[in-house]
Phi, psi and omega in degrees: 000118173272167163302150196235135198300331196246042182293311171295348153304275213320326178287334170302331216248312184304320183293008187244358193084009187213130165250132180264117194280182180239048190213197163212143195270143189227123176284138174250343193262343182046065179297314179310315194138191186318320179271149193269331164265044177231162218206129193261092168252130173245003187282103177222105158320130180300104177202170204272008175275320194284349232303317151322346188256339202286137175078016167232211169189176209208177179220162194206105129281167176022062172253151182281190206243133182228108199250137196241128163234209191234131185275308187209203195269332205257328166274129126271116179261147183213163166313136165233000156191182192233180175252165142321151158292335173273024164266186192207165195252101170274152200249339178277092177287103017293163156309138167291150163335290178267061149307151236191053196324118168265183157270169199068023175223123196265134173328158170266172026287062172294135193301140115312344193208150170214160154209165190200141185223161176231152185253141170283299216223132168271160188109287253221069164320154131265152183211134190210159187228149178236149173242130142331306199202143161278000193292319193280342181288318202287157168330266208334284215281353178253358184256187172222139231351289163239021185237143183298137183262115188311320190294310165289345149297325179301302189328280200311273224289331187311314189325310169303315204280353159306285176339312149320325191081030208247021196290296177353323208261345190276326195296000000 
């Protein structure tokens, strides 16, 4: 068993309601096109983050598996976007070439994204949102050739502007 770097995320991120998996999500179906870790989502939970999204899609490479539950009454966590069903959570780190859904490693739809708020205060949310992967944040994955593709850009600021508490600003 090797060490895993983001253990002390993790514990952090449970006590918020979202467990960050040890696993990595795989198309078994290659929606993208060749690689097996680039990931087609069309999948969106109803929230004032997705409001833009329903009925489009985005791509999420070499992402974990990200799962939300509820801590207490004043926290809540919920999923905010999914993989295809024809992915799967492989659990053999790194993946091999001919990787393999086994058993005990689960089918999609799998959540990819969680957020999660607690109310402190009223009024005075805390809020924090976790992504499977950071690869959607970088350039390379926002442009269209050489230009920011305005619809994913938008997406990532809605992300800030939740955070904020800006949702007016999002529709």
């Amino acid at each position: 068993v090797t060490a895993d770097e983001l253990t002390e995320l993790r514990k952090f991120l449970e006590t918020c309601g979202i467990k960050l998996n040890r696993d990595v999500v795989l198309d078994a179906q290659r929606e993208m096109g060749g690689d097996i870790s680039t990931l087609a989502v069309r999948n969106f939970q109803r929230h004032p983050i997705n409001q833009s999204m329903y009925g489009s899609w985005f791509r999420v490479d070499a992402s974990c598996s990200v799962d939300a539950g509820a801590i207490n009454k004043r926290m809540q966590a919920m999923p905010l976007f999914f993989s295809s069903e024809g992915c799967w959570t492989e659990q053999d780190m790194p993946p091999k070439p001919g990787s393999r859904q086994s058993p005990g490693e689960r089918w999609g739809p799998v959540p990819l994204a969680a957020v999660s708020e607690e109310l402190v205060a009223p009024g005075k949310p805390s809020r924090i949102i976790v992504w499977g992967s950071v690869l959607p944040l970088l350039n390379q994955f926002n442009l269209v050739q050489d230009q920011p593709d305005d619809f994913k850009l938008t997406y990532l600021s809605n992300n800030f502007r939740w955070l904020t508490e800006r949702e007016f600003l999002i529709a």
